[in-house]
N, C-alpha and C positions, 0 to 999 in steps of 0.2 A: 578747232584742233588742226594740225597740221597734216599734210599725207603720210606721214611715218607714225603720225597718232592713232589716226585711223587705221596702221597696216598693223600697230602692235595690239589696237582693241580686237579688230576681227581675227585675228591670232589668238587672242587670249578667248573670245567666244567660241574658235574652235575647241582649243585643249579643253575647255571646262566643259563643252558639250561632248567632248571626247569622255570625259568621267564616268557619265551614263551608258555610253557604250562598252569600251571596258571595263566596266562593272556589270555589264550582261552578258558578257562572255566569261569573266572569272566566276560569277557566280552559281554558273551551269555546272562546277567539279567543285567547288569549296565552299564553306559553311561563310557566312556573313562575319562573325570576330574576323577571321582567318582574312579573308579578304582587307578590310581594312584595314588590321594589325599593319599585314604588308605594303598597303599604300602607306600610311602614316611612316611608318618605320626606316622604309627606305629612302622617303621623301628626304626624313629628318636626317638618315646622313649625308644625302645631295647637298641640301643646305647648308650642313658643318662645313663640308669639306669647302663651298663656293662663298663663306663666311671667310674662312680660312686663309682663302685663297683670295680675297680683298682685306686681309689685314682686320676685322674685325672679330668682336669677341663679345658673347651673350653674358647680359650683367649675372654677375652672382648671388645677388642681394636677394635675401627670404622673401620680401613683399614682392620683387618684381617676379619668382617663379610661383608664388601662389597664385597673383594674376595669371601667368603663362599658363598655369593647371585649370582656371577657371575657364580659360579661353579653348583651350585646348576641348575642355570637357564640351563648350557649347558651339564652338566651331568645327569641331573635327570628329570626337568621337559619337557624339550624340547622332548629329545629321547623317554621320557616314553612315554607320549603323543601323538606321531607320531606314535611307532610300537604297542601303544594299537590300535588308530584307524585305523591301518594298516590289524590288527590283527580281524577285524572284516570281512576282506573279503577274506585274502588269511590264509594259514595254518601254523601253528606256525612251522613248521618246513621250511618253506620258508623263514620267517620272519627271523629266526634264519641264514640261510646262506646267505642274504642280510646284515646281520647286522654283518657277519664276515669280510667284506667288509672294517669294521673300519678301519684296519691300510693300507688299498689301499691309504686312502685321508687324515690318517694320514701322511705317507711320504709323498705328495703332498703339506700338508700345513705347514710339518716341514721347507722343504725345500724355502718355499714363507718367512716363518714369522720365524725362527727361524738363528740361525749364526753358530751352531756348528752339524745341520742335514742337510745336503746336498743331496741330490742327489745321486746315487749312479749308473754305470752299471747296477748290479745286481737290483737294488732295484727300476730302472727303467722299466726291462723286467718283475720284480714281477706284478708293476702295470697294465704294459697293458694286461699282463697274467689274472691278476685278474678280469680287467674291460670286458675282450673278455668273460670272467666269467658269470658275471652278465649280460650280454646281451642277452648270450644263454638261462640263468633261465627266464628273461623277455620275451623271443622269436619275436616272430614276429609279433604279437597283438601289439605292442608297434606301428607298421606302419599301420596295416589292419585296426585295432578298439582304437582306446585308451578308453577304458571304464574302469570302476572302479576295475577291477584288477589289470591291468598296474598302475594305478593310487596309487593303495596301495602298489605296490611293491617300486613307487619310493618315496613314504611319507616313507616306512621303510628305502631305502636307505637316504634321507633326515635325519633323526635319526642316521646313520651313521658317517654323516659328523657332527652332533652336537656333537659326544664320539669323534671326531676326533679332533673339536677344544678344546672339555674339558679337553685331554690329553696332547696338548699344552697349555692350559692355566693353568693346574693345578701343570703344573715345578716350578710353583713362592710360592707354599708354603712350597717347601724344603727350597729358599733361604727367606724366610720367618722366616723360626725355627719352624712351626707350625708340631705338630707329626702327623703323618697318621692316628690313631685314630682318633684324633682331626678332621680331616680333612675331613672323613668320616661321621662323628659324625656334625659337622656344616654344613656340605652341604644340609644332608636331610632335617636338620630342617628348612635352609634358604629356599630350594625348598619346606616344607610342608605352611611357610608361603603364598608363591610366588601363590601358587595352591589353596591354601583354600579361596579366592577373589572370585577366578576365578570360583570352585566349587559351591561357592555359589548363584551366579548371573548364571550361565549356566544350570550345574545340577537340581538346587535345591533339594537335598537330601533328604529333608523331605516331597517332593511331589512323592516321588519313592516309587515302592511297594516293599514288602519284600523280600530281598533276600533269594533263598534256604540258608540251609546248606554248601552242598556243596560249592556257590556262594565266601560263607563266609568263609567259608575255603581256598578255593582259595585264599581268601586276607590274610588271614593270614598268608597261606603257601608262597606267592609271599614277602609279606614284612619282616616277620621273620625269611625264609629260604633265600630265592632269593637274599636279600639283605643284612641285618642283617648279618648273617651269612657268607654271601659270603663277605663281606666287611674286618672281620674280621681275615677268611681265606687269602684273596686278601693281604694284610698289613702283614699276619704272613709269607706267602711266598716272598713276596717283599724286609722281611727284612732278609729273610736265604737265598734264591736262589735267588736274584736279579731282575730287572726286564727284561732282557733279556729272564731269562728261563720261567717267570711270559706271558711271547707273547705267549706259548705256547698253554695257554688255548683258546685261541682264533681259532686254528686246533679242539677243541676238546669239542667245548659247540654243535653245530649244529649238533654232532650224540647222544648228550641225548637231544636234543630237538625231535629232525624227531624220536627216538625212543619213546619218551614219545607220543608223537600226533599221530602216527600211530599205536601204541599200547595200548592205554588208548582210546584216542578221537577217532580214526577210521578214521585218516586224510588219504587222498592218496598221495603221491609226483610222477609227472611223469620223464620220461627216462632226460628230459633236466634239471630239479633240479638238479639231480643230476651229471649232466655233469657239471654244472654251479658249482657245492660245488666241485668237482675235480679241476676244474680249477682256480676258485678261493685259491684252498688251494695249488696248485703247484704255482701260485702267491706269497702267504705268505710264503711258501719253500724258495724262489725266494728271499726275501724281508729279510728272516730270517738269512740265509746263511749257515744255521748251516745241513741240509739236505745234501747239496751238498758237502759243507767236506767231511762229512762221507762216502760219494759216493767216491771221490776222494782220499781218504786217502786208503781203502777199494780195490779201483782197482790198485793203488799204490804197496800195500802190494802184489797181488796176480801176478802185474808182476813181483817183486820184487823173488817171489817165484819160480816162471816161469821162470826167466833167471837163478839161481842159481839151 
């Protein structure tokens, strides 16, 4: 990748680690729907208007917003909803290394439902690597007590496996024709419908008290930064560095999240978090392949040197 590839992934690993944070500050005065509604909601009209405002225009075709609803359902409202409620009892920097977890159960369910991602060696030791991961982050509470920590670690992994099936289900709007804008741009809006019901009847918004400032900020900074933003970036690198070098950011959102929350919020993470995000991310090493090249290519040269 180029140096401006690299400057818009660690951008895009900030705003998406940015999520978790503002969504631990909004979620301290608002209920979970209420939260998301407003990310999605507002995301979705950043995106019209920046649609708009490039001259394009989301298809109107029945089949393409059912996809949009499906997508919506499994990329937005599902996960958002799981690691806000997640998010209300353990720390958003835990949240964030549960949630890097995605492409562990993405290869898992490529390999079940898909024809041309198989299984791999490598890609098999990533996963147990990765899952020996998250077991360690969960510890041993998981056997002693199941109480509502344990509980919310596995609703954020839960959230997990919903990005896992969104990234197989959302291959079919390349053969589609639909552009990544577009695609970005209809899912919020289907998921701000899908939520606004749901909001209304659960929530009730207008029986909530006012949110600080800050509160409000949070939302605006989680759906105009976090999303909005990162969507944008997400699509402008997908169509210059591919999405191979695009998995990248997935090693690199869980240290601006654990930096944001224990730097701002005053979160603590203990000694097995972080043996969990090591092992987890030597997993995704594992899964990527592209690490262990470099390793190999690298000890290559230096015997290479060595016998000469």
């Amino acid at each position: 990748m180029t140096a401006f590839e690299w400057v818009m992934l660690l951008a895009l690993a900030t705003v998406w680690g940015g999520s978790f944070f503002f969504n631990g500050i909004a979620v301290r005065e608002l209920p979970v729907f209420t939260v998301v509604v407003s990310r999605v909601a507002l995301a979705a009209i950043i995106l019209l208007v920046i649609m708009r405002l490039r001259g394009e225009r989301i298809p109107r075709d029945r089949r393409v917003w059912t996809a949009f609803f499906g997508m919506g359902l499994l990329n937005n409202a599902i996960p958002f909803s799981l690691i806000v409620w997640g998010q209300q009892h353990i720390a958003s920097g835990v949240a964030s290394i549960l949630n890097a977890s995605t492409p562990l159960f993405t290869v898992i369910l490529a390999h079940v439902l898909t024809r041309d991602e198989r299984m791999t060696g490598g890609k098999l030791s990533g996963v147990l690597i990765g899952f020996i991961g998250v077991a360690v982050m969960i510890g041993t509470d998981a056997f002693r007590n199941f109480g509502v920590n344990v509980a919310a670690q596995l609703i954020c992994l839960a959230g997990a496996v919903s990005y896992a099936f969104a990234g197989i289900y959302g291959r079919r709007f390349r053969a589609m024709g639909i552009s990544p804008m577009s695609t970005a741009t209809g899912q919020v809006v289907a998921s701000s419908l899908i939520m606004l019901p749901l909001v209304m009847v659960v929530d009730r918004p207008w029986t909530l008290q006012a949110p600080s400032l800050i509160a409000i900020g949070a939302l605006i900074g989680v759906a105009a930064i976090s999303t909005a933003l990162a969507y944008v970036l997400y699509f402008r690198i997908l169509a210059t560095a591919g999405a191979t070098n695009l998995l990248l950011v997935t090693f690199l959102i869980p240290v601006s999240a654990i930096l944001l929350g224990t730097l701002i919020l005053g979160e603590v993470l203990l000694a097995r978090h972080f043996a969990g995000m090591a092992l987890i991310g030597i997993g995704l090493a594992a899964i990527d392949g592209r690490p262990w090249k470099v390793v190999r290519t690298t000890a290559f040269r230096k015997k290479e040197t060595t016998t000469l």
